[in-house]
Legacy VTK file of the C-alpha trace (Angstrom):
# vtk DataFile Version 3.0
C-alpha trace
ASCII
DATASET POLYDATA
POINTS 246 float
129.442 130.324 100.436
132.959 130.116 98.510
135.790 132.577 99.891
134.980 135.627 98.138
131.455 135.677 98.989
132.900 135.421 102.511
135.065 138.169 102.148
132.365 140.326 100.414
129.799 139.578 103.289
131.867 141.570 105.209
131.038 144.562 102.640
130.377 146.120 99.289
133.223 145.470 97.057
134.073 147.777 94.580
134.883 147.107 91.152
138.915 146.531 91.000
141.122 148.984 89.252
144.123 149.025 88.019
147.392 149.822 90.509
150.872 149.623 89.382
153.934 150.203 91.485
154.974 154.094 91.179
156.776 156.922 92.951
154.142 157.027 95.025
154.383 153.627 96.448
158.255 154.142 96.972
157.689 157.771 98.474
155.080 156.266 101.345
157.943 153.441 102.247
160.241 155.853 102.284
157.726 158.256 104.748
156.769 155.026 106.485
159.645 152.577 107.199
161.063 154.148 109.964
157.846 154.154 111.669
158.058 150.220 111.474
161.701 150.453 113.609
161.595 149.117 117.196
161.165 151.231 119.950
164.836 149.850 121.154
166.367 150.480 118.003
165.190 154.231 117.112
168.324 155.524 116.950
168.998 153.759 113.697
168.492 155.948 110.717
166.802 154.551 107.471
168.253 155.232 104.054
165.570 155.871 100.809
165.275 153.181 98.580
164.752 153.971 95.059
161.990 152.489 93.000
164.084 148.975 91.767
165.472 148.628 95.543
161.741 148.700 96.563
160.447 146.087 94.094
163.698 144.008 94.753
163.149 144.545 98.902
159.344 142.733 98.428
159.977 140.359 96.284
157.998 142.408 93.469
158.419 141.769 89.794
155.586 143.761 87.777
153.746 140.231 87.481
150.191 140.332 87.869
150.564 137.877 91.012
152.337 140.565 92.940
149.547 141.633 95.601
150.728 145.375 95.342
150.022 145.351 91.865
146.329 144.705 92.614
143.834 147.388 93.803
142.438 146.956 98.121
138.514 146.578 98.146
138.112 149.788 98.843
135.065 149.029 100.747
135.791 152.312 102.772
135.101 150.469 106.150
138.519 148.741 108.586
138.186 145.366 108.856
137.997 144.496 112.678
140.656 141.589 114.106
137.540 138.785 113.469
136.960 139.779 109.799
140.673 140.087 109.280
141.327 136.218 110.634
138.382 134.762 108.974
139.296 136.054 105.888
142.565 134.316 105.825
141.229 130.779 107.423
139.013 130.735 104.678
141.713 131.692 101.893
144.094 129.428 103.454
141.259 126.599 103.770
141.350 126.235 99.942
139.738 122.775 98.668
142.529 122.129 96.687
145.095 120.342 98.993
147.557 121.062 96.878
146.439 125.164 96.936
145.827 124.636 100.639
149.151 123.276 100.926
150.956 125.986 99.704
149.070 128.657 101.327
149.557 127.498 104.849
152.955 126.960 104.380
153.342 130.438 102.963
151.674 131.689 105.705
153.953 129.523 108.581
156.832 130.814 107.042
156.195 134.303 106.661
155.178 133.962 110.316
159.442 132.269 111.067
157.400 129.299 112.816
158.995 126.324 110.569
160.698 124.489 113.631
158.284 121.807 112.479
155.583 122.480 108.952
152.894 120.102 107.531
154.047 117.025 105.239
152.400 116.611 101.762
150.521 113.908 102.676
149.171 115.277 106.230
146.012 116.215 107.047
146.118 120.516 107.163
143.281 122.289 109.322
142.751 125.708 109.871
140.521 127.744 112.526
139.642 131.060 113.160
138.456 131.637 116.714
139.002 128.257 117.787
137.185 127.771 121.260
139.322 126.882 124.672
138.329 126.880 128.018
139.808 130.241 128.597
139.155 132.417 125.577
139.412 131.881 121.628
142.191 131.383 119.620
142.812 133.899 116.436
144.181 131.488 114.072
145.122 128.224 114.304
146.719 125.821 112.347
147.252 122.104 113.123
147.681 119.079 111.043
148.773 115.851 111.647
148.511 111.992 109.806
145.177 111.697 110.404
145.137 108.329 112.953
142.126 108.934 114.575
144.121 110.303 117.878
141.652 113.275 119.548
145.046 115.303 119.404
146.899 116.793 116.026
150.338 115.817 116.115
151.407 119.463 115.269
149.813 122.941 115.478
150.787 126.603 115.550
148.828 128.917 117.402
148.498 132.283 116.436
147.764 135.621 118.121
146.573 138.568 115.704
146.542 141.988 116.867
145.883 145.321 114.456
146.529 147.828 117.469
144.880 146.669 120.585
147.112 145.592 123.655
147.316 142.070 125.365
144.796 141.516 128.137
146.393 140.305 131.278
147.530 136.727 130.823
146.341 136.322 127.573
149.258 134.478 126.404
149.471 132.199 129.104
146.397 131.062 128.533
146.614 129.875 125.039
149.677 127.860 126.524
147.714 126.348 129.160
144.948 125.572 126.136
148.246 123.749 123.612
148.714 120.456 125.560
145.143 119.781 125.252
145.244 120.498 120.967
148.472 119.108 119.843
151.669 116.675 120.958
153.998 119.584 119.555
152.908 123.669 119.484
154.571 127.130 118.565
153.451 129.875 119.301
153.017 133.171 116.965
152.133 136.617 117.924
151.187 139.378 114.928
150.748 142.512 115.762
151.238 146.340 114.168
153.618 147.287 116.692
155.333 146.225 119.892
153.929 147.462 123.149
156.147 147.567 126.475
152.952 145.645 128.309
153.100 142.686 125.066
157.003 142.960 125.384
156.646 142.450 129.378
154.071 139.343 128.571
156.071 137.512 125.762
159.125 138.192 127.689
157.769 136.602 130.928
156.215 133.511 128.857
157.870 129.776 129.416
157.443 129.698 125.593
158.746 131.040 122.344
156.745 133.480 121.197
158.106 134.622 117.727
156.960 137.826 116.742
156.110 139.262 113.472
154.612 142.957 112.995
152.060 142.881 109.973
154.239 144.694 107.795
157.472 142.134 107.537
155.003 139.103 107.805
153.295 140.540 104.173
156.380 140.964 102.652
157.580 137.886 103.507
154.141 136.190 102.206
154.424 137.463 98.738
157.786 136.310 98.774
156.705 132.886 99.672
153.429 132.598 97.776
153.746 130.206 94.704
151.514 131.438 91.050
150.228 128.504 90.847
148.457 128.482 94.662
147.349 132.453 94.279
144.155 133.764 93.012
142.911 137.468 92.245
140.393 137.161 95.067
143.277 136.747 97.445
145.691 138.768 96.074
143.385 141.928 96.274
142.671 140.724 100.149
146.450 140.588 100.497
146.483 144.451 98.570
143.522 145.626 101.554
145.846 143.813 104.530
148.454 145.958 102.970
146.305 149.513 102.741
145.088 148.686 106.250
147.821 147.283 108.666
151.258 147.521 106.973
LINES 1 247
246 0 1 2 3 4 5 6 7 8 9 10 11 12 13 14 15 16 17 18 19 20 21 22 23 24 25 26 27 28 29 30 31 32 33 34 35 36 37 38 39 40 41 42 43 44 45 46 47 48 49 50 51 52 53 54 55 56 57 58 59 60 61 62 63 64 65 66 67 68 69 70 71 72 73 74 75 76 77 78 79 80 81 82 83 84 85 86 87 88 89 90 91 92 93 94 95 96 97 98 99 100 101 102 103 104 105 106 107 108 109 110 111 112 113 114 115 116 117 118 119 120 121 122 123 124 125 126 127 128 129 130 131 132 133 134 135 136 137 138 139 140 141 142 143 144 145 146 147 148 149 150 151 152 153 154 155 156 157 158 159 160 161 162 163 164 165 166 167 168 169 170 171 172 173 174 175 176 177 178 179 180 181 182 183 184 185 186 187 188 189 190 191 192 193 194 195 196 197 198 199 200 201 202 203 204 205 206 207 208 209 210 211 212 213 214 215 216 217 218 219 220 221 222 223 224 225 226 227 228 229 230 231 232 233 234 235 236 237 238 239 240 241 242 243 244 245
């Protein structure tokens, strides 16, 4: 099964149409942005952005590797947390290492955790519910030179949520889990919006949890994505994260 046939045994997909960057688009950011603010920081009011200051604020250019140039699946179903990280494991576990290179570096930037990122010439894996003794991790990402050592050298571990809370402790578990994966770990949390129970967790953790809500982290992906390591497949998966979480 390549990735698309992945992605489309989670549905029907439609056949693609055309979407271009219009008022409309502008007009729901406009609508939407302030939605996006912090609870702490409500008090701060948003100015409307005009078309060009739109494009320019995600990194859009017209080009037919922009991802909000490029119709969602329109499936008419949500994709559920599971669907939503095996889709990208398997877009980011491209057999091109080059592709797969880019991709997961892409994806470890938009996410800010680039205290350490993958080498070239080092051996990139990627999970989706990766097993622990406690639970299963979303997404993770670890790579390393490939010794033979039962431990990567690095790995980032990543929590997705699309609207559902923490569970009690669920953080600390995945940081009990990290010794036993890699030498070095950070530590990612995705979510649509900040809770005060997640804010209470990551606050309380030992670690640094950086945070990203789904929104920022897209923009910052197609900002980040090279041409040459994109594909129309995962552009229009990009498009549906868009429709869907942002």
């Amino acid at each position: 099964m390549d990735m698309f046939e992945f992605i489309n045994s989670i549905g029907k997909n439609s056949t693609p149409i055309e979407a271009l960057i219009d008022a409309d688009w502008v007009n729901a950011f406009n609508r939407t942005l302030g939605e996006h603010t912090l609870n702490w920081a409500n008090g701060i009011s948003t100015p409307k952005v005009s078309q060009s200051e739109f494009q320019r604020f995600y990194g859009l250019s017209n080009q037919e590797n922009d991802a909000l140039h490029v119709a969602p699946l329109g499936w008419g179903l949500t994709l559920k947390e599971p669907q939503t990280t095996g889709a990208l494991v398997k877009f980011m576990s491209h057999p091109s290492t080059s592709i797969r290179y880019n991709r997961v570096v892409s994806f470890l930037s938009a996410l800010h955790c680039v205290a350490e990122k993958p080498e070239k010439d080092e051996i990139i894996s990627v999970f989706s519910e990766f097993p622990t003794k406690d639970g299963r991790i979303d997404i993770l990402i670890a790579w390393g030179k490939g010794s033979g050592d039962v431990k990567f050298s690095n790995a980032v571990i990543v929590e997705v949520k699309q609207g559902a809370l923490l569970s009690d402790d669920q953080l600390l578990k995945y940081e009990t889990a990290a010794p036993q994966i890699a030498s070095t770990v950070q530590f990612a949390f995705l979510c649509k919006s900040f809770s005060t129970e997640d804010i209470k967790q990551i606050g309380a953790s030992e670690v640094n949890w950086v945070c990203s809500q789904w929104w920022a982290f897209l923009r910052r992906m197609e900002n980040n994505i090279y041409a040459q390591a994109d594909d129309f497949e995962f552009r229009q998966f990009r498009s549906t994260l868009w429709e869907q979480l942002a």
